[in-house]
MISE-258167 format. One record per residue (C-alpha): residue in three letters; residue number from 1; x, y, z. Coordinates in steps of 0.5 Angstrom, whole numbers, padded with zeros to 4 digits. Layout:
MISE-258167
<lumdren resn="ALA" resi="NUM" c1="X" c2="Y" c3="Z"/>
...
end
This chain:
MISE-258167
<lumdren resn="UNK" resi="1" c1="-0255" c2="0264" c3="-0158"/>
<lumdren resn="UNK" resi="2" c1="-0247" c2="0264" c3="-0159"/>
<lumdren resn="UNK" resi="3" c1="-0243" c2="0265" c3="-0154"/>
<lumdren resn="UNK" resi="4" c1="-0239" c2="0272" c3="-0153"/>
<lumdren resn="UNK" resi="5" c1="-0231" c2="0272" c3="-0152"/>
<lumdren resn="UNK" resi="6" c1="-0233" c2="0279" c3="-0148"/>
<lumdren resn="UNK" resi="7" c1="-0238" c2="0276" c3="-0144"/>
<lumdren resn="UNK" resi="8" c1="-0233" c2="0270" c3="-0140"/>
<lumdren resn="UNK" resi="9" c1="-0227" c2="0271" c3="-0135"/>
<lumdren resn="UNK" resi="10" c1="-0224" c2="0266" c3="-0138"/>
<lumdren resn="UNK" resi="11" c1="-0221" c2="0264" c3="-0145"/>
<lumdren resn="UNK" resi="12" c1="-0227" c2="0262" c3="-0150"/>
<lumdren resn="UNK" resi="13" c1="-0224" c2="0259" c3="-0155"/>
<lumdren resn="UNK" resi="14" c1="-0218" c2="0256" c3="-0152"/>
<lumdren resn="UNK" resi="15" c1="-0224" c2="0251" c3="-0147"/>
<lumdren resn="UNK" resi="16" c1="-0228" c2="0250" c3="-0154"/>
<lumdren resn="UNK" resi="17" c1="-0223" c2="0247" c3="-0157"/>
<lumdren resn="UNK" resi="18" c1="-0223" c2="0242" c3="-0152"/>
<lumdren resn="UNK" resi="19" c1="-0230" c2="0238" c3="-0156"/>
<lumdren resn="UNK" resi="20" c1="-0228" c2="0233" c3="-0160"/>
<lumdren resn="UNK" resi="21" c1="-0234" c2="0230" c3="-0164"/>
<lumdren resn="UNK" resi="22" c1="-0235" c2="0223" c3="-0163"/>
<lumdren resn="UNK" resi="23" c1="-0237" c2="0218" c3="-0168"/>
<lumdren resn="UNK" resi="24" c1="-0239" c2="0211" c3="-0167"/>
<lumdren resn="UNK" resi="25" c1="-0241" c2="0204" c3="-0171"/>
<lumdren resn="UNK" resi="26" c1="-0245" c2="0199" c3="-0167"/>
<lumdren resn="UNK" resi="27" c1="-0246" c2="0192" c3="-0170"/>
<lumdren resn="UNK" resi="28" c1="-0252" c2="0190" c3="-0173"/>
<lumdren resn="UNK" resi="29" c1="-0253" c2="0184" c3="-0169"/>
<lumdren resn="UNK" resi="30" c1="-0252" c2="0190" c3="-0161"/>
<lumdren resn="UNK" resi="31" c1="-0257" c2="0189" c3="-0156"/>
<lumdren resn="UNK" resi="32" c1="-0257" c2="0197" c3="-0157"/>
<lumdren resn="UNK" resi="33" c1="-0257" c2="0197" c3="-0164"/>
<lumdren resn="UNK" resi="34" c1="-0265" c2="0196" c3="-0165"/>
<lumdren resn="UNK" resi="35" c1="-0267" c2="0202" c3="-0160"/>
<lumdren resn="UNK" resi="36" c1="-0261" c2="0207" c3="-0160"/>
<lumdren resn="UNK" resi="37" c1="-0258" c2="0206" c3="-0168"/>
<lumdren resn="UNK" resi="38" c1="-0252" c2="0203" c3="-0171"/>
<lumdren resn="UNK" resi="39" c1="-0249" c2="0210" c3="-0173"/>
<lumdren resn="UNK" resi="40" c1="-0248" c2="0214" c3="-0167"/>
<lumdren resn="UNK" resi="41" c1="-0245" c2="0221" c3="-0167"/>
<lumdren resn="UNK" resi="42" c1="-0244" c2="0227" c3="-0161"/>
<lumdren resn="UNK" resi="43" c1="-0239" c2="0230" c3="-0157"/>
<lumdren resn="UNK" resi="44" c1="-0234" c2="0229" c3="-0153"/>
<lumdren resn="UNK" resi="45" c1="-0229" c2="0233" c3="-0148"/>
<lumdren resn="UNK" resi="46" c1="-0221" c2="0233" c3="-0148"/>
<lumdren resn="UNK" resi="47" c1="-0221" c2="0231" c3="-0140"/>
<lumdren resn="UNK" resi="48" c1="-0213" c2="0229" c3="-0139"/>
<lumdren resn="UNK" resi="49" c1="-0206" c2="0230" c3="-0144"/>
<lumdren resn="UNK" resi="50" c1="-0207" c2="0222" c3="-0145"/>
<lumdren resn="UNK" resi="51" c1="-0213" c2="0223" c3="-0149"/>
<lumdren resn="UNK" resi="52" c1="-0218" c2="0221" c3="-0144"/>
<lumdren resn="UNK" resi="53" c1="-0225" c2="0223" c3="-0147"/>
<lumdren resn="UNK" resi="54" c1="-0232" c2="0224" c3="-0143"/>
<lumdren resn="UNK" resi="55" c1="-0237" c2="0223" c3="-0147"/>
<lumdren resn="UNK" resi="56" c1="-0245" c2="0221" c3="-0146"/>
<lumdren resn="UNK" resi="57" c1="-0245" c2="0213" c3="-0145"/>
<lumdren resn="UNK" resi="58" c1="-0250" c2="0212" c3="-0151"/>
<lumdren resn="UNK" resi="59" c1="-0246" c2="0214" c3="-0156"/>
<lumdren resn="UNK" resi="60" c1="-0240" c2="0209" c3="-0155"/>
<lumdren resn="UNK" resi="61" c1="-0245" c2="0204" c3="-0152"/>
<lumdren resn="UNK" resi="62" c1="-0242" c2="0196" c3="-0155"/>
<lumdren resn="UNK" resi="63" c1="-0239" c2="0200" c3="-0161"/>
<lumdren resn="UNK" resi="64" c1="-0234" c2="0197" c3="-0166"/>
<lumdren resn="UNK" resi="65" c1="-0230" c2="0202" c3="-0168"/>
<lumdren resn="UNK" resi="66" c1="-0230" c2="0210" c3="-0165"/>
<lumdren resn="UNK" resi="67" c1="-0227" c2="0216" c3="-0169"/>
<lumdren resn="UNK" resi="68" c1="-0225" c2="0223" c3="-0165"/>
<lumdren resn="UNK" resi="69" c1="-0225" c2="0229" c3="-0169"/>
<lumdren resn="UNK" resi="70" c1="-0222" c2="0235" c3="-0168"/>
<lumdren resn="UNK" resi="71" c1="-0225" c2="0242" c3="-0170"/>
<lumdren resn="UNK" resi="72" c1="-0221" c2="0243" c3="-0177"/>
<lumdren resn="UNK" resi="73" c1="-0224" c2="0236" c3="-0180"/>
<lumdren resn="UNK" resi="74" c1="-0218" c2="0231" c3="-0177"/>
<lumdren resn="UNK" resi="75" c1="-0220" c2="0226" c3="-0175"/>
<lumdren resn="UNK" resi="76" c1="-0216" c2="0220" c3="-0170"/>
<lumdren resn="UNK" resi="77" c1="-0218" c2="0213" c3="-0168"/>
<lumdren resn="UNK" resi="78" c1="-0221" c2="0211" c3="-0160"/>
<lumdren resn="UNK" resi="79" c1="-0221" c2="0206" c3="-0156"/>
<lumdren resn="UNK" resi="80" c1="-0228" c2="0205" c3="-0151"/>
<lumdren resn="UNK" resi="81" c1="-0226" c2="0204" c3="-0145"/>
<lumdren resn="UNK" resi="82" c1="-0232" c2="0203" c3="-0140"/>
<lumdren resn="UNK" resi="83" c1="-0239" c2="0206" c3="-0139"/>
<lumdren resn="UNK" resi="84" c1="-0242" c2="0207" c3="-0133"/>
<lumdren resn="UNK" resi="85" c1="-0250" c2="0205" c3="-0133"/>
<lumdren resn="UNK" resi="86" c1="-0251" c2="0209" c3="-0126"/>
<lumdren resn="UNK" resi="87" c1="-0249" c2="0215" c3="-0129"/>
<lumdren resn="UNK" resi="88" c1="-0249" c2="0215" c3="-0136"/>
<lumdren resn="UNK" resi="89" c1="-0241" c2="0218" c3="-0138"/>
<lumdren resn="UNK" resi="90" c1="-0237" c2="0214" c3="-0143"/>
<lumdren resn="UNK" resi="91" c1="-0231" c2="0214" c3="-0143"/>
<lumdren resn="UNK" resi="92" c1="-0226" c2="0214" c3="-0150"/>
<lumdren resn="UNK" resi="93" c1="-0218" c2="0214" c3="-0151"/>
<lumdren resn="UNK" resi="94" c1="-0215" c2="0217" c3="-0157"/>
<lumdren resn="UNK" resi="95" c1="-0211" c2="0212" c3="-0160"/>
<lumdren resn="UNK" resi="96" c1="-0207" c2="0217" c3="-0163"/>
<lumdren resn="UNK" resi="97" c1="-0204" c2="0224" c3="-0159"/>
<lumdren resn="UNK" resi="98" c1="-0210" c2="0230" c3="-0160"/>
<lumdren resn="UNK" resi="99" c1="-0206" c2="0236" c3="-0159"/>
<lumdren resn="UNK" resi="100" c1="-0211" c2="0240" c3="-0156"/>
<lumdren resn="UNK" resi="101" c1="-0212" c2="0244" c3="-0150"/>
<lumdren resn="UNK" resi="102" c1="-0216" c2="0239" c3="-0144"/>
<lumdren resn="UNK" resi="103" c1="-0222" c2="0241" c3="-0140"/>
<lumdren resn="UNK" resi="104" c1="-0222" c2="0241" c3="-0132"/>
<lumdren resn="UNK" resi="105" c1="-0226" c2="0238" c3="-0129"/>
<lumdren resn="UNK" resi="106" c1="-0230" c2="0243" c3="-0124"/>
<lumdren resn="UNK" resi="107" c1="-0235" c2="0242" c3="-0118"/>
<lumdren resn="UNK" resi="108" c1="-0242" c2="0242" c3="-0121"/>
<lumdren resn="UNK" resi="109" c1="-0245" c2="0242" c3="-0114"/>
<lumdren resn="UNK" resi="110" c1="-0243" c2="0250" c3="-0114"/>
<lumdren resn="UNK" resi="111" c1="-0247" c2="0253" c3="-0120"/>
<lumdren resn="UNK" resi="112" c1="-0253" c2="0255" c3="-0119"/>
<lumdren resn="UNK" resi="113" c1="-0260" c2="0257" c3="-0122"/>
<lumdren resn="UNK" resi="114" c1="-0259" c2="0262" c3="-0126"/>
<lumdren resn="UNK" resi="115" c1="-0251" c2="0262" c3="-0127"/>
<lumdren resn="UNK" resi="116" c1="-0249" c2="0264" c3="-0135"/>
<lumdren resn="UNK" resi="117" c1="-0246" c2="0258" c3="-0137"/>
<lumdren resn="UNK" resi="118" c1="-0243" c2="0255" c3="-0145"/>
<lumdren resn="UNK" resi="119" c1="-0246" c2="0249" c3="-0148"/>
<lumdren resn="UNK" resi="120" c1="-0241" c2="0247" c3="-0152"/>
<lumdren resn="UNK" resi="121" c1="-0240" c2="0242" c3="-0158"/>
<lumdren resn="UNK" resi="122" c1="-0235" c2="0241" c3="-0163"/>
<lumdren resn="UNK" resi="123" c1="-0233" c2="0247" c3="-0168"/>
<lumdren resn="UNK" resi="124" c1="-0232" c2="0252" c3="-0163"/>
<lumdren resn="UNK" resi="125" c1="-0236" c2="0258" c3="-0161"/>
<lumdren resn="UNK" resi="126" c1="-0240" c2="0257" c3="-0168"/>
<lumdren resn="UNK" resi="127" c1="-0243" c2="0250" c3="-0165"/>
<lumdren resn="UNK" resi="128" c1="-0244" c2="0252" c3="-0158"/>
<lumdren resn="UNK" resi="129" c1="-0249" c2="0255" c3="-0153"/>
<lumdren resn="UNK" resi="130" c1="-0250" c2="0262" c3="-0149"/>
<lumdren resn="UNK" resi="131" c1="-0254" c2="0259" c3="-0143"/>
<lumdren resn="UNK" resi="132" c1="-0257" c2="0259" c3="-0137"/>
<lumdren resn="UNK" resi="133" c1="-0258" c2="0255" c3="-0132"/>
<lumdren resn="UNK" resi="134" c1="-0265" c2="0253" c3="-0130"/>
<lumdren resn="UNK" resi="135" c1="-0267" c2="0248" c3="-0125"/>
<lumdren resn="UNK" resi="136" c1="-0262" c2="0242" c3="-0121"/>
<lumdren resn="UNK" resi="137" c1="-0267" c2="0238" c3="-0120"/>
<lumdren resn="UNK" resi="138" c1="-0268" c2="0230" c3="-0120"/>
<lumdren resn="UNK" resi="139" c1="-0269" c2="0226" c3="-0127"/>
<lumdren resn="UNK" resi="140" c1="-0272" c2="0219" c3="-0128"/>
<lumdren resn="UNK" resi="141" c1="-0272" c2="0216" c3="-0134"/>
<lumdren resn="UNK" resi="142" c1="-0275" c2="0211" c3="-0138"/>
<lumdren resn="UNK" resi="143" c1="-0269" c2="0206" c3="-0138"/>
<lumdren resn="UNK" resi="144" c1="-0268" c2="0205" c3="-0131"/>
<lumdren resn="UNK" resi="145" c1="-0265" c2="0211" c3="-0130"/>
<lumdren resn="UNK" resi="146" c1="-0265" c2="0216" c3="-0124"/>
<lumdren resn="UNK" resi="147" c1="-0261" c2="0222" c3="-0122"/>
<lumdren resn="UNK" resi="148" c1="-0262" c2="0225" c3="-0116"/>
<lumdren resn="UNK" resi="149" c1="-0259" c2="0232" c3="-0118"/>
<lumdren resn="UNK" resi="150" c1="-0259" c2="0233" c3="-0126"/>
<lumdren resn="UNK" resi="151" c1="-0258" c2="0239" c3="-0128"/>
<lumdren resn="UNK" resi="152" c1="-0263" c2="0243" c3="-0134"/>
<lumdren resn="UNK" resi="153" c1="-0261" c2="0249" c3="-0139"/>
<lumdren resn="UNK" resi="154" c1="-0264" c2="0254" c3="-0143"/>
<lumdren resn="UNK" resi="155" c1="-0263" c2="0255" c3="-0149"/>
<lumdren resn="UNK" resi="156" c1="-0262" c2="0248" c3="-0152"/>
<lumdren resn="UNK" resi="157" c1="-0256" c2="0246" c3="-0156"/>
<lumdren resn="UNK" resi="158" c1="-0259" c2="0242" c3="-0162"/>
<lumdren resn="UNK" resi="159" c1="-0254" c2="0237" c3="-0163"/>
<lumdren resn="UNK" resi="160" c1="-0253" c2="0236" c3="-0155"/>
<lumdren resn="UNK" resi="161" c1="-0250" c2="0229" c3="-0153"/>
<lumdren resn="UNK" resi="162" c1="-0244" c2="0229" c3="-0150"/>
<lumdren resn="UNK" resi="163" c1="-0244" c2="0237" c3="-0150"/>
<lumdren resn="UNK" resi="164" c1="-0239" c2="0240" c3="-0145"/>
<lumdren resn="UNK" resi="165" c1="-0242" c2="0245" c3="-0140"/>
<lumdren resn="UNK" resi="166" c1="-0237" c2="0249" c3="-0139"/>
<lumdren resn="UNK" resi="167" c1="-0238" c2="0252" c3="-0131"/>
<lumdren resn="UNK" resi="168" c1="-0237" c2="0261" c3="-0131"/>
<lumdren resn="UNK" resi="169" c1="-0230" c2="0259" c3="-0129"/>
<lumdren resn="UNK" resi="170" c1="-0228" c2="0256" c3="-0136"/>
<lumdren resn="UNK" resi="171" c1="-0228" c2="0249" c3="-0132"/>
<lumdren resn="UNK" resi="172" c1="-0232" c2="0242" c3="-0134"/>
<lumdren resn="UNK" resi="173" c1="-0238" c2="0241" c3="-0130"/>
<lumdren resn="UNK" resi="174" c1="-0243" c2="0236" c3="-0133"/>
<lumdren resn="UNK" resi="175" c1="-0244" c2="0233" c3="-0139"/>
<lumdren resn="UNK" resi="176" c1="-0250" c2="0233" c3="-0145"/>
<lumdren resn="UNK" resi="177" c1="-0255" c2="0227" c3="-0144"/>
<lumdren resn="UNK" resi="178" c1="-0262" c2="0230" c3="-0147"/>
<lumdren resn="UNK" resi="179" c1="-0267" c2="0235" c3="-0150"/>
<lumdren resn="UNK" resi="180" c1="-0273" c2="0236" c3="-0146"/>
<lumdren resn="UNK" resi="181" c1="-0278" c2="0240" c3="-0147"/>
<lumdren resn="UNK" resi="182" c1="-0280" c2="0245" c3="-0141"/>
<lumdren resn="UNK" resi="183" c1="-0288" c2="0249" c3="-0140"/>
<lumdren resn="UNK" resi="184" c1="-0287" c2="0257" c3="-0138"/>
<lumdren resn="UNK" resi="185" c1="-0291" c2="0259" c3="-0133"/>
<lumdren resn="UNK" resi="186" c1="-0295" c2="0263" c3="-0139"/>
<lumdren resn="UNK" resi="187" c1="-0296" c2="0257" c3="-0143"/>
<lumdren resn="UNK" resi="188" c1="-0291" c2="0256" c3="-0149"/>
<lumdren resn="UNK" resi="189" c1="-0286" c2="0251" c3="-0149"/>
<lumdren resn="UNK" resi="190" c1="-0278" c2="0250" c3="-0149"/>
<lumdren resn="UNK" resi="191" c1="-0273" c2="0247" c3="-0150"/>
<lumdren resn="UNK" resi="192" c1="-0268" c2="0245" c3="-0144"/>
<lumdren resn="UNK" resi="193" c1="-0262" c2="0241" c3="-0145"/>
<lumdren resn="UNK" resi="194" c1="-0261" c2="0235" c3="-0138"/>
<lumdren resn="UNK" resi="195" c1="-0254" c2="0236" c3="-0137"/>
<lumdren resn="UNK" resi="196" c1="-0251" c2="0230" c3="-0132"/>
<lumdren resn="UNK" resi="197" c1="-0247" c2="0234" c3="-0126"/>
<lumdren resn="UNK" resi="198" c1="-0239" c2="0232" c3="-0127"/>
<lumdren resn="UNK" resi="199" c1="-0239" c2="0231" c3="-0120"/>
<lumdren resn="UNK" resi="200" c1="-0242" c2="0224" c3="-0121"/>
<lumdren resn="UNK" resi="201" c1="-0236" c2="0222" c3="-0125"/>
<lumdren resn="UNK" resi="202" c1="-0230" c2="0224" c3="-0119"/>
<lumdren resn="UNK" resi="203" c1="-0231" c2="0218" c3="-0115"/>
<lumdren resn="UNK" resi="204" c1="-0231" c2="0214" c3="-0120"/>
<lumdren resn="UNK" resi="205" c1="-0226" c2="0216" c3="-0125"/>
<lumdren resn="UNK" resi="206" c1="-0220" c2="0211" c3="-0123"/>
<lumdren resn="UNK" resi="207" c1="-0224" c2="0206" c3="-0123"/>
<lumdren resn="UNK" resi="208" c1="-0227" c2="0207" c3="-0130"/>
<lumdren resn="UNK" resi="209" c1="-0220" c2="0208" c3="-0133"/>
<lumdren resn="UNK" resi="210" c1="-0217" c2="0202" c3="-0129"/>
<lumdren resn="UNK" resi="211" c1="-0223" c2="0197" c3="-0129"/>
<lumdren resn="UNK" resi="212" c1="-0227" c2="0199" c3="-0134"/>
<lumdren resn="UNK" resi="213" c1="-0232" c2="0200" c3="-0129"/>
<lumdren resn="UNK" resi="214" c1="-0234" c2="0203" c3="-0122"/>
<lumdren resn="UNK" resi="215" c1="-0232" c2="0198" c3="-0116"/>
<lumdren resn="UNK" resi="216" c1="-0240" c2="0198" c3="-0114"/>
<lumdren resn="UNK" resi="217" c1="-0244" c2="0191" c3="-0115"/>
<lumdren resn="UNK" resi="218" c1="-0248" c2="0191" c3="-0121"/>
<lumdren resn="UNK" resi="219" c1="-0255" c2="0194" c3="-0120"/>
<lumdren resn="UNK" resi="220" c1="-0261" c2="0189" c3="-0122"/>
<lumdren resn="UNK" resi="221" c1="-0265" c2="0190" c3="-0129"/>
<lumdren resn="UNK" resi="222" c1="-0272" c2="0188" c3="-0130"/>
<lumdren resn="UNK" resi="223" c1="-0272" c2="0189" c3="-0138"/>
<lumdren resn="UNK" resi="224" c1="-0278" c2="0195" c3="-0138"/>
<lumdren resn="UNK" resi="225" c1="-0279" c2="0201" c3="-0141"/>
<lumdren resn="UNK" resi="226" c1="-0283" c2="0205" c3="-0136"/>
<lumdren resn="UNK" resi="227" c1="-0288" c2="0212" c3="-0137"/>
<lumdren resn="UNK" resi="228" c1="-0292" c2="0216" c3="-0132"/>
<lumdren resn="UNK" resi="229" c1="-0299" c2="0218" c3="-0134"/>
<lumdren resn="UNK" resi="230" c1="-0302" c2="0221" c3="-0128"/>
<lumdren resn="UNK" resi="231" c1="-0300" c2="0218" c3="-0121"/>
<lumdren resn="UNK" resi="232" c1="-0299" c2="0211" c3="-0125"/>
<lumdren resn="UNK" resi="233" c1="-0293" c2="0207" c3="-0128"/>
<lumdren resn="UNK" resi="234" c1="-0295" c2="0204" c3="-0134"/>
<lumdren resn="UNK" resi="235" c1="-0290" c2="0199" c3="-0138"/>
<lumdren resn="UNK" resi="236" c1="-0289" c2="0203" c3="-0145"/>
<lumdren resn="UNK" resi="237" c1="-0284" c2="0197" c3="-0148"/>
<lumdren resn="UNK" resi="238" c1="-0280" c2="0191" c3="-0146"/>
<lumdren resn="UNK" resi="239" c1="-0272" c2="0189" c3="-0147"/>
<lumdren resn="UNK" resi="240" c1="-0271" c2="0184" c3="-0152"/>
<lumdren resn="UNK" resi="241" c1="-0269" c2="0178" c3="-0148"/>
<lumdren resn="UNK" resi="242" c1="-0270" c2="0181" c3="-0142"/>
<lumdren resn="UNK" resi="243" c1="-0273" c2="0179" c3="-0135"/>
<lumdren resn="UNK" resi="244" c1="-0279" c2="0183" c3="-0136"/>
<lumdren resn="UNK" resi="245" c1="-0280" c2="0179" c3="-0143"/>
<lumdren resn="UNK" resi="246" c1="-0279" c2="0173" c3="-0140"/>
<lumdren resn="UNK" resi="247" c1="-0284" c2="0174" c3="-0134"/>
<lumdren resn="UNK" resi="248" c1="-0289" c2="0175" c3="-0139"/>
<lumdren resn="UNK" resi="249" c1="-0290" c2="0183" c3="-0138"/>
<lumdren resn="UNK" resi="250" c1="-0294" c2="0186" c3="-0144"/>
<lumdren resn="UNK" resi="251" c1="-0294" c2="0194" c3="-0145"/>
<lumdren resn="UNK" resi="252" c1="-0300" c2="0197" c3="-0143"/>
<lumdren resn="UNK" resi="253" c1="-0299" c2="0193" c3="-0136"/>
<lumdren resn="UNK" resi="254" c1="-0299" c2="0197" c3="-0129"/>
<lumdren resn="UNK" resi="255" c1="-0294" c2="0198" c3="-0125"/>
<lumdren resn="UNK" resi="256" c1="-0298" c2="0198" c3="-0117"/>
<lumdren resn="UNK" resi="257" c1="-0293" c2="0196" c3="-0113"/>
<lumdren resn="UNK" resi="258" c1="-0285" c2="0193" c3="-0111"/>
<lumdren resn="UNK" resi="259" c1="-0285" c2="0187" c3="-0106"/>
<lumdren resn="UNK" resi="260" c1="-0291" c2="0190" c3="-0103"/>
<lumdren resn="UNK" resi="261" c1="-0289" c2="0198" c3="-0104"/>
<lumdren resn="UNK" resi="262" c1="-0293" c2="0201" c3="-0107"/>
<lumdren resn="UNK" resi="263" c1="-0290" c2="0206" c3="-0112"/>
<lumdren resn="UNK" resi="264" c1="-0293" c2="0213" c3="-0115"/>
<lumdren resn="UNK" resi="265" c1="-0287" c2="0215" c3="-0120"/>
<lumdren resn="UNK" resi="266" c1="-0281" c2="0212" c3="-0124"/>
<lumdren resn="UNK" resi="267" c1="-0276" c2="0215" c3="-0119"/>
<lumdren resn="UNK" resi="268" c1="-0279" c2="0211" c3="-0114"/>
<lumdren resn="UNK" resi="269" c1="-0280" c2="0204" c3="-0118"/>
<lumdren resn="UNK" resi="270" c1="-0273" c2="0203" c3="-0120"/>
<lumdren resn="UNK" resi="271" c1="-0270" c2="0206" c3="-0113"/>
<lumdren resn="UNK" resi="272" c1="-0275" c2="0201" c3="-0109"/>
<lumdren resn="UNK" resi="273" c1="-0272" c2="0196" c3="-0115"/>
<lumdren resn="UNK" resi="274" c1="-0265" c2="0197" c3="-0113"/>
<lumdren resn="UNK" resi="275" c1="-0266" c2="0197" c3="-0106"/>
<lumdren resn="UNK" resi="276" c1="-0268" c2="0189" c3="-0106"/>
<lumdren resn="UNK" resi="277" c1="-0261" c2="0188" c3="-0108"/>
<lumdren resn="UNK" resi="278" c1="-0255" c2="0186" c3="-0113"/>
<lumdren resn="UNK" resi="279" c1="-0256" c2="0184" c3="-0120"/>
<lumdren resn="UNK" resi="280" c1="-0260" c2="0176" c3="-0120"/>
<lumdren resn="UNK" resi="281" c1="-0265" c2="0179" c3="-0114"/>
<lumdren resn="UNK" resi="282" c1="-0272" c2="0177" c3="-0115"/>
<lumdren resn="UNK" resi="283" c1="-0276" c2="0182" c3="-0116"/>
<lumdren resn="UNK" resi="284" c1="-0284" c2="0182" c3="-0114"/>
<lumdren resn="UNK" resi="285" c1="-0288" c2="0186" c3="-0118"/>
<lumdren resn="UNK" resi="286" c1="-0295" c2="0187" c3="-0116"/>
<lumdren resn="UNK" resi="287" c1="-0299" c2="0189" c3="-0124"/>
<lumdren resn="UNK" resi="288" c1="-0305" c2="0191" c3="-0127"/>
<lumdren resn="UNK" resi="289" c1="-0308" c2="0188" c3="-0133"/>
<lumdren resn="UNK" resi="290" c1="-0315" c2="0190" c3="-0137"/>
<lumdren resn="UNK" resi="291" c1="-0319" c2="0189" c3="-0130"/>
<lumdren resn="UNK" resi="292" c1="-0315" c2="0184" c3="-0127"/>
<lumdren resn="UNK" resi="293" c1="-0309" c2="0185" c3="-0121"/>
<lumdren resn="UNK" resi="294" c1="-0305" c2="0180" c3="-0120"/>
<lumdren resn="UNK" resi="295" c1="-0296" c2="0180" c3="-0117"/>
<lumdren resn="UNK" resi="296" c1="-0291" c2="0177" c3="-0122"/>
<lumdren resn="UNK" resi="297" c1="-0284" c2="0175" c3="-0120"/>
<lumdren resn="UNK" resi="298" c1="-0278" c2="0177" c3="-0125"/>
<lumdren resn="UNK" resi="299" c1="-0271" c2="0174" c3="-0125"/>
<lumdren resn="UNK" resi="300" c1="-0267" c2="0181" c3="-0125"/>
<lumdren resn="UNK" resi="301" c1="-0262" c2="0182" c3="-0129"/>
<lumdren resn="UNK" resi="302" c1="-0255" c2="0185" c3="-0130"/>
<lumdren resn="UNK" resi="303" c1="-0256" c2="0189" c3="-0136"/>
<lumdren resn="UNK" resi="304" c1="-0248" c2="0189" c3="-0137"/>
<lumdren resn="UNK" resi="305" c1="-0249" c2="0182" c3="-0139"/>
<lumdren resn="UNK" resi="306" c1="-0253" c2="0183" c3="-0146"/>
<lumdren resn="UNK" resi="307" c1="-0248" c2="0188" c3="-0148"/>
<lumdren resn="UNK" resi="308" c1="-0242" c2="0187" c3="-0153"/>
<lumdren resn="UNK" resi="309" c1="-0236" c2="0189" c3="-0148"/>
<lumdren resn="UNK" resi="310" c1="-0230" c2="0193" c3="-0152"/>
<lumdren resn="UNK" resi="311" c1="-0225" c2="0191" c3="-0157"/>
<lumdren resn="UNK" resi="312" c1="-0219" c2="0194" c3="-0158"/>
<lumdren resn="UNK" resi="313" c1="-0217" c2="0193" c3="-0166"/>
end
């Protein structure tokens, strides 16, 4: 499953040594520290000479410290400078000079299914991938979280978050979110890696460094965490302090319709939900519970304001 030099036209090892690993802490008392862990690790990618890393956001997501390792073991302090909830991408700087090759960023819209690709982590050829693509189709996640085109590999890469996706050109088109699991046609099951699409992070990148985040208004948050069991939305857990708890929401209720629309899968809940507006909108919700049909009226959220923001030590 280890890549080939032979079987690139492009330098392997000079793009692997373009990983990092990440390492975070998150304080006990973090909003995300109960769902996703005080102790965080994965990967990220050199994108720019400055030290500018891109990793997956949940990794670097209201952490206290940040440290970047290097391949032979080094390891340098990091700063967070933003994470974008719409896409899923962090982004680190290196407080110390990283003297290492960077990535550039590719066009994720150009690959195709089919197309051989590397997911690599950090260490080199010993700790990536030989993949292929497998699909570019939409994903929706549990959290509120839609992406219109994710890209999915095979084989999976075990240690797969922030995992570069490295283009057959030797350039950066996408980044490593999850590890799925996919049914073949005769029946047995796979391992796939979500990958989300580089492209996503263009239009953003200045405003991410710059800002901290993107210049778009911030999305309403309902405080749920959703499943599909059939053609039926069903409310798996709900956010500590937020909306859906406050509305009294229970897990196991059923999600039938958005302000009057009725909604089949989670994709299109969460879309009818942003479509109401910014963060702060009300959001009717018509449920099912034991028998009973009844609309339920939550005070949308920005989630930004439950989380801990950066702080520079």
């Amino acid at each position: 499953m280890q890549p080939v030099p032979e079987d690139y036209s492009y330098e392997l090892d000079q793009a692997l040594s373009a990983v990092v690993g990440v390492k975070t802490t998150i304080p006990g008392d973090a909003f995300t520290a109960e769902t996703l862990g005080t102790e965080r690790a994965g990967n990220g990618v050199l994108i720019r000479k400055d030290g500018l890393v891109l990793t997956i956001g949940y990794l670097v997501m209201e952490a206290e410290t940040v440290w970047i390792s290097l391949g032979d073991g080094t390891a340098v302090p990091g700063h967070v400078l933003a994470f974008d909830q719409v896409t899923g991408f962090g982004l680190v700087q290196a407080l110390a000079r990283l003297d290492l090759p960077h990535l550039p960023l590719g066009d994720s819209g150009a690959v195709q299914i089919g197309d051989s690709v590397v997911v690599g982590g950090v260490g080199g050829r010993r700790h990536s991938v030989a993949a292929r693509i497998i699909a570019k189709q939409e994903f929706a996640g549990y959290w509120e979280y839609v992406l219109d085109e994710a890209i999915f590999t095979a084989p999976s890469h075990p240690n797969w978050g922030g995992s570069a996706l490295i283009s057959p050109a030797g350039d950066l088109i996408g980044i490593g979110s999850l590890q799925l699991q996919h049914e073949r046609e005769n029946g047995e099951r796979e391992d796939l890696n979500m990958i989300v699409p580089i492209d996503l992070l263009t239009p953003i990148l200045d405003d991410l460094v710059t800002l901290g985040r993107a210049k778009r208004p911030p999305r309403p948050w309902l405080g749920l965490y959703a499943t599909e069991i059939g053609s039926r939305i069903v409310v798996a857990g709900l956010a500590g302090r937020g909306p859906a708890q406050e509305a009294e929401l229970s897990t196991g209720d059923i999600v039938m319709a958005v302000a009057g629309e009725a909604v089949h899968d989670l994709a299109e809940m969460f879309r009818r939900v942003w479509s109401l507006g910014e963060a702060g909108v009300e959001v009717p919700l018509l449920i099912h519970r034991e028998g009973r049909t009844f609309e339920v009226r939550l005070q949308s959220a920005d989630r930004t304001r439950f989380l801990k923001t950066p702080t520079l030590h």
